[in-house]
Backbone as numpy.savetxt, mean C-alpha at the origin, in Angstrom:
# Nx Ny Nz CAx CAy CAz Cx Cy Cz
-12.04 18.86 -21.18 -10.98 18.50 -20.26 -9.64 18.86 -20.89
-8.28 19.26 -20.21 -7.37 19.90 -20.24 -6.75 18.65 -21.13
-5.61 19.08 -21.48 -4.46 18.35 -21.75 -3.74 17.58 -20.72
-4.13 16.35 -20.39 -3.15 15.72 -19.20 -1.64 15.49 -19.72
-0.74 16.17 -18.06 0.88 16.16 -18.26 1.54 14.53 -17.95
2.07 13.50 -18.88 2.51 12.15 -18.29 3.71 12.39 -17.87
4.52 11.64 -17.22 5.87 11.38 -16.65 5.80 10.14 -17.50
7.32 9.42 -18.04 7.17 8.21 -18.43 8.03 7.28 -17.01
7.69 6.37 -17.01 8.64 5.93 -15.55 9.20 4.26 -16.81
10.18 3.66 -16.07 10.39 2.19 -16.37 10.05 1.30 -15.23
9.49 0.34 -15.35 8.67 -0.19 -14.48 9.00 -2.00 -14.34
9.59 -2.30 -13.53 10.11 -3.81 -13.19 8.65 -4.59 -12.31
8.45 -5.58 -12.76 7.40 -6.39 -11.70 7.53 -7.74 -11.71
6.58 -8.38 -11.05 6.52 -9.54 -10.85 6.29 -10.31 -12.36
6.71 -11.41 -12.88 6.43 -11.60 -14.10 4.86 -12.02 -13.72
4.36 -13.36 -12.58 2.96 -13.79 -12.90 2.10 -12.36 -12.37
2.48 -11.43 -11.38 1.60 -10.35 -11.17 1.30 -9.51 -12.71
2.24 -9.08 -13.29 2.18 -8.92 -14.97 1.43 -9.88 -15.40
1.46 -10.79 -15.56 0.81 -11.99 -16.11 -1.16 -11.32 -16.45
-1.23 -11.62 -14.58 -2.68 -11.69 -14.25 -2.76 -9.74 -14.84
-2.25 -9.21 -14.48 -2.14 -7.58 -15.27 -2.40 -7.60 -16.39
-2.07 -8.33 -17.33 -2.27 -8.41 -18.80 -3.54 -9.15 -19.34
-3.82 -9.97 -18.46 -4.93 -11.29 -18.98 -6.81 -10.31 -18.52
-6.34 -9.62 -17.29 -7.44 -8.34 -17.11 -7.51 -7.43 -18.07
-6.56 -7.11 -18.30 -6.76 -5.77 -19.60 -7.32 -6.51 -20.69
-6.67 -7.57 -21.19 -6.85 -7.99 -22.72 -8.74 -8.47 -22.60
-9.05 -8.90 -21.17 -10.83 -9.42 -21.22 -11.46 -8.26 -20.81
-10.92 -6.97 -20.43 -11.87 -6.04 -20.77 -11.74 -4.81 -21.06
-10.43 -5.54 -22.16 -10.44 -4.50 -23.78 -10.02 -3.19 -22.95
-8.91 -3.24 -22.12 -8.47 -1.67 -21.38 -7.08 -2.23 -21.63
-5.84 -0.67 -21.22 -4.52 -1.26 -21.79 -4.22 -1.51 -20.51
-2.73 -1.96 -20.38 -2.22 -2.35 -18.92 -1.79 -0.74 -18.26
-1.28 0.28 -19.04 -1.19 1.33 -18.45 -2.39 2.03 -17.76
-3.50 2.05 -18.37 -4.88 1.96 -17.87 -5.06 1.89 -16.56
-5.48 0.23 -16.72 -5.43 -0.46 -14.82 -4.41 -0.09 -14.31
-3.07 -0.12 -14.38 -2.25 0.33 -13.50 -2.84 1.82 -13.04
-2.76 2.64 -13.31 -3.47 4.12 -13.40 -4.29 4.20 -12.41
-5.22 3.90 -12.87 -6.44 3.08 -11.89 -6.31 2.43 -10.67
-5.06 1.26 -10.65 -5.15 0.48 -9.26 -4.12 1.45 -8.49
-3.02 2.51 -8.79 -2.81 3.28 -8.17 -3.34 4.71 -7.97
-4.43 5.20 -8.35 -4.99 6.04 -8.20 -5.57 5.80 -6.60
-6.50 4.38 -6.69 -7.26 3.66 -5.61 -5.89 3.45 -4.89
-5.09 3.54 -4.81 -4.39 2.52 -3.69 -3.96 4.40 -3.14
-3.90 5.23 -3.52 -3.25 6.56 -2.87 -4.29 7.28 -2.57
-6.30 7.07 -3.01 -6.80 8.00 -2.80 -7.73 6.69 -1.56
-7.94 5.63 -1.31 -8.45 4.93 -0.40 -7.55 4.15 0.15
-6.59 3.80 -0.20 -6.08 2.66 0.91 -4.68 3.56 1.68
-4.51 4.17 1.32 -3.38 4.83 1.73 -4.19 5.91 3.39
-4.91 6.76 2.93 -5.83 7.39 3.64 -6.40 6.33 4.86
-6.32 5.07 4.28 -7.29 4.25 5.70 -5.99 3.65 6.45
-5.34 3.64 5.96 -3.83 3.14 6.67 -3.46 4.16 7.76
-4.14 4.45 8.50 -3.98 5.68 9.05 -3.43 5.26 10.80
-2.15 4.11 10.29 -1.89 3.25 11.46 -0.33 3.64 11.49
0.07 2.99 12.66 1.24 3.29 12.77 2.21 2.09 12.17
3.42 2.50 11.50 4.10 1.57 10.76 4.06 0.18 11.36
4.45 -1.37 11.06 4.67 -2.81 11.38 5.42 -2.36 12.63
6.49 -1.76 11.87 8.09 -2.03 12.47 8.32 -1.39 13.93
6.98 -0.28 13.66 7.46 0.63 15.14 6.56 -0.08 15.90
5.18 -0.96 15.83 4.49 -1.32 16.43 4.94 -2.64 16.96
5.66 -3.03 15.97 6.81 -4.07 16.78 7.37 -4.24 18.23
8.13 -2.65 17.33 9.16 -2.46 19.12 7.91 -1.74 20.31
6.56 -0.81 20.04 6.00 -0.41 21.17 5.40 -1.61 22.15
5.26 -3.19 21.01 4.75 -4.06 22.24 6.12 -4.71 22.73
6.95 -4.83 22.36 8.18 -5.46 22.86 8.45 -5.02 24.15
9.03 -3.15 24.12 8.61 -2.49 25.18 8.02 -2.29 26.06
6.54 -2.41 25.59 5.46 -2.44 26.90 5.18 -4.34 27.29
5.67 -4.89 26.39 5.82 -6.53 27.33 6.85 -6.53 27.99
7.90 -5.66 27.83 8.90 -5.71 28.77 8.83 -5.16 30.19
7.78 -3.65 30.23 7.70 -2.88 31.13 6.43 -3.28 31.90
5.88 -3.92 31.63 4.31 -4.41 31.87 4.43 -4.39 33.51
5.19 -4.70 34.44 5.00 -4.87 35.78 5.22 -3.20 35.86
6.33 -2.37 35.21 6.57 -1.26 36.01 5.44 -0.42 35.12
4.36 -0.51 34.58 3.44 -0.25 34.07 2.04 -0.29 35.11
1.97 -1.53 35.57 1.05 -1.57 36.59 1.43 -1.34 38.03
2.75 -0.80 38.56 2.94 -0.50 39.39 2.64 1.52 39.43
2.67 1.75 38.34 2.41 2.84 38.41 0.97 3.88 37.65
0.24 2.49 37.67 -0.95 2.54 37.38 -2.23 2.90 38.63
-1.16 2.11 40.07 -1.95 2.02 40.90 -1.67 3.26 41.87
């Protein structure tokens, strides 16, 4: 296997999400850069891919809209 290229980033978090981040690595002997690695690998190669929805915010306003239009909806349904 090749030489892998890193980026270094600085990285701010939750202190107890760090917390539980650290207390996983240290019980199974992996570093925290590791799992991180890992839980974003999974979060961009499966959860991202199944999110295959339309944003909160716009789905917000399409029912707002169609609860608003709902009569001139079924008037031109029929």
């Amino acid at each position: 296997m090749g030489k892998v290229t890193t980026r270094k980033i600085g990285l701010e978090m939750d202190a107890q999400l760090y917390a539980k981040l650290s207390k996983v690595a240290e019980r199974n002997g992996q570093s925290r850069r590791f799992l991180l690695e890992k839980a974003l690998e999974h979060y961009l190669e499966v959860v991202v891919p199944s999110q295959n929805t339309v944003r909160p915010e716009v789905m917000k306003h399409f029912r707002r809209s169609t609860e608003k239009n709902r009569r001139l909806h079924q008037l031109l349904a029929q």
